[in-house]
Steps between C-alpha positions, in 0.01 A plus 500: 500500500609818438352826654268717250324815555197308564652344822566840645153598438366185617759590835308848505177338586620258704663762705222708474428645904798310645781764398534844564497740203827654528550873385726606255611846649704735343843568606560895413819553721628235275291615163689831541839344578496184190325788230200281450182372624614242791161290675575246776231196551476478872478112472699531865164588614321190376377254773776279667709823377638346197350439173520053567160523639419493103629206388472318808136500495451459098704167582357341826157679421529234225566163684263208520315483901771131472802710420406759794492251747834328371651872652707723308877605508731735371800662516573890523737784603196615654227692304385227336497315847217763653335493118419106520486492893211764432276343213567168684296632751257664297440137356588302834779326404731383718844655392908417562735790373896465541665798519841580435747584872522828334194596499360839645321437833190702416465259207536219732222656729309554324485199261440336857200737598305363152487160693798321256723281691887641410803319506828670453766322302785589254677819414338599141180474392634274289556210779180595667371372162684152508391432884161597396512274213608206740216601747253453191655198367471350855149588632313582129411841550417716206774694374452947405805599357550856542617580089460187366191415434231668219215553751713687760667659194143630314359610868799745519429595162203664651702807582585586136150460397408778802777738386393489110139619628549697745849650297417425145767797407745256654837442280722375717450231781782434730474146722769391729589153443624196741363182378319671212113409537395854580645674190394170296200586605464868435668498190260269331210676602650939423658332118168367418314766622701789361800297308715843460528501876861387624582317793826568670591190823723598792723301697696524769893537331575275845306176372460555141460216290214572208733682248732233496235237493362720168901475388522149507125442419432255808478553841821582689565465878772715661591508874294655739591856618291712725283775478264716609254434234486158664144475303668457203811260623497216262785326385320349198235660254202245445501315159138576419539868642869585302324384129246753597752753557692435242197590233296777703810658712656773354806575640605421858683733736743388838487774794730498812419499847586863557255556212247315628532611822426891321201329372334398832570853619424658249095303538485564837619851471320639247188249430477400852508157438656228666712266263755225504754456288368272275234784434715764463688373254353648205488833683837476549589357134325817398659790740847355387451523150506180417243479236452768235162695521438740279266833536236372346483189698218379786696300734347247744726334776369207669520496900478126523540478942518693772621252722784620662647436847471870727835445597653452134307790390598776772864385375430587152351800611787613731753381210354689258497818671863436613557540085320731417660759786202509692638314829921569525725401769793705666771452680659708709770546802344720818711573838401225756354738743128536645283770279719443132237221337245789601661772370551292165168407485423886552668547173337208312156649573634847393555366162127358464633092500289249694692252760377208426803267697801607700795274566797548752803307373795477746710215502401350152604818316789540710443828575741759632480488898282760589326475197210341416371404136142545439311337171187670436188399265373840405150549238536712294248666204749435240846435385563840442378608854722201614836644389339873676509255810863391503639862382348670726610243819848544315445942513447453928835297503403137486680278284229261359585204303160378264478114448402359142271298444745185509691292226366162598539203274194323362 
């Protein structure tokens, strides 16, 4: 079987009051920034807070009341995990879901909260896969692959068919990519909708493997790597999904982690949306200049999950400001007598900078006797008010040192 047009619309119905319609929204901070029209579907809204709620149900929706009650099993770096754990419930199916070691505890909690029973084993999604396929071989559950399979792949086609109605000036779609069944999806449906439209994937540059697969026109494995996108960390493109890619996928694009990381800020920032880095990845694919737009052009970026640990994210958020000279940090050496952290501080505030952390460093700087180092964290409104900061602590006769942002090896 291969998936057809009519499969997505025969997904639509199917779907019909279980989904969420997802807005597309448009993204004018970026609009003005790119030179184009730029639209973001808000998919990390969708129920389960990924778009695997989709294909999920199309598939078990499907099942005979015999194959329900065999149970049902699956693999997942996590969104696909709360997709299946939720229409499992919605159909009362008993679900198992193995999740990688890796994976984000707020997937893991909430896969948990949908009633699935979790087990954690291997360090890619791609052993979570094999142990799952054991499991299934071993107690006959009923196996939904998250790319691999043309029900799962025309209920995420779904999306493309919303953005071509409710954006029919669409010409460019841009879908990030880990095993490949959401842009298999998506593309099918926008190129036979509007076939001019062209669809741009996005992977993480970290785990990477679909443009070599294309190259050497089968699927290729290469070694995990980590990333924050950890939606879209798979080692191996799906056979079924890469064909489609190969004859509906335009071009596809890599992004970095510092990239990606601009593109969760940038959603939360200016959209005020919440997005992993699997979702961002197009926004970020787009902000770098990865793919060529031209003036002319309607954009629409997919925001496939919104998943992301609160921990991970105030990182990226704290990271990002560190480079973009929003949040610097000083050093400096101040007599090691009561009152001179006070009077320094006194001329911190003078230049309009925020303390947001103060160190005193003694022994591990070696400081002078009599000295004492102190490392501050200052917030600042921009990188030019940052270097106002350190001359002016320099003009009351401090000698401040400023730390980069680090020259750590991948």
């Amino acid at each position: 079987m291969t998936v057809k047009l009519s499969d997505i619309q025969d997904a639509r119905k199917i779907l019909q009051n279980i989904i969420l319609p997802t807005p597309i929204l448009a993204d004018n901070r970026m609009s003005n920034e790119i030179g184009a029209k730029i639209f973001l579907k808000a998919e990390c809204l969708q129920r389960s807070g990924s778009f695997k709620i989709r294909g999920a149900y199309n598939k078990i929706s499907r099942l005979s009341e015999a194959e329900k009650r065999r149970g049902i099993i699956t693999a997942s770096a996590g969104n696909h995990a709360q997709g299946v754990a939720l229409a499992a419930r919605l159909q009362d199916t008993k679900t198992t879901i193995v999740l990688p070691e890796f994976a984000p505890l707020t997937k893991i909690t909430a896969t948990k909260a949908q009633g699935a029973e979790v087990i954690m084993k291997g360090a890619s999604f791609d052993e979570a896969v094999a142990y799952s396929r054991e499991l299934q071989e071993k107690h006959g559950y009923i196996y939904v692959h998250a790319f691999e399979d043309e029900l799962v792949i025309a209920g995420q086609g779904t999306i493309g068919w919303e953005i071509v109605e409710d954006l029919p000036e669409t010409t460019v779609v841009v879908v990030p990519i880990g095993g490949g069944g959401v842009i298999s999806g998506i593309a099918l449906a926008v190129k036979n909708l509007l076939p001019n439209v062209r669809v741009i994937g996005v992977q993480a540059s970290n785990i990477a493997p679909v443009n070599r697969s294309l190259k050497e026109g089968k699927p290729i494995e290469i070694p995990f790597q980590s990333t924050i996108a950890d939606g879209i960390a798979v080692k191996r493109p799906g056979d079924m999904t890469l064909a489609i890619i190969r004859d509906y996928v335009d071009e596809v694009v890599e992004v970095s982690e510092e990239e990606i990381a601009r593109g969760i800020f940038h959603c939360v920032q200016n959209n005020h949306l919440v997005v992993e880095g699997a979702g961002a990845a197009g926004v970020a694919a787009l902000l770098s200049k990865k793919i060529n737009i031209k003036p002319d052009d309607t954009v629409c970026a997919v925001l496939c999950g919104g998943n992301i640990d609160a921990n991970l994210l105030a990182r990226i958020l704290e990271q990002v400001l560190v480079r973009q000279g929003r949040y610097i940090i000083l050093k400096l050496l101040v007599p090691d007598r009561p009152g001179m952290l006070a009077a320094l501080l006194n001329h911190v505030a003078e230049s309009g900078a925020n303390v947001v952390e103060v160190f005193h460093q003694r022994a591990m700087w070696l400081a002078p006797l009599g000295k004492t180092g102190i490392e501050m964290l200052l917030e600042v409104r921009d990188e030019k008010h940052g270097r106002e900061v350190y001359k002016h602590l320099e003009e009351v006769g401090y000698h401040v040192e400023r730390e980069g942002q680090g020259d750590w090896e991948e």
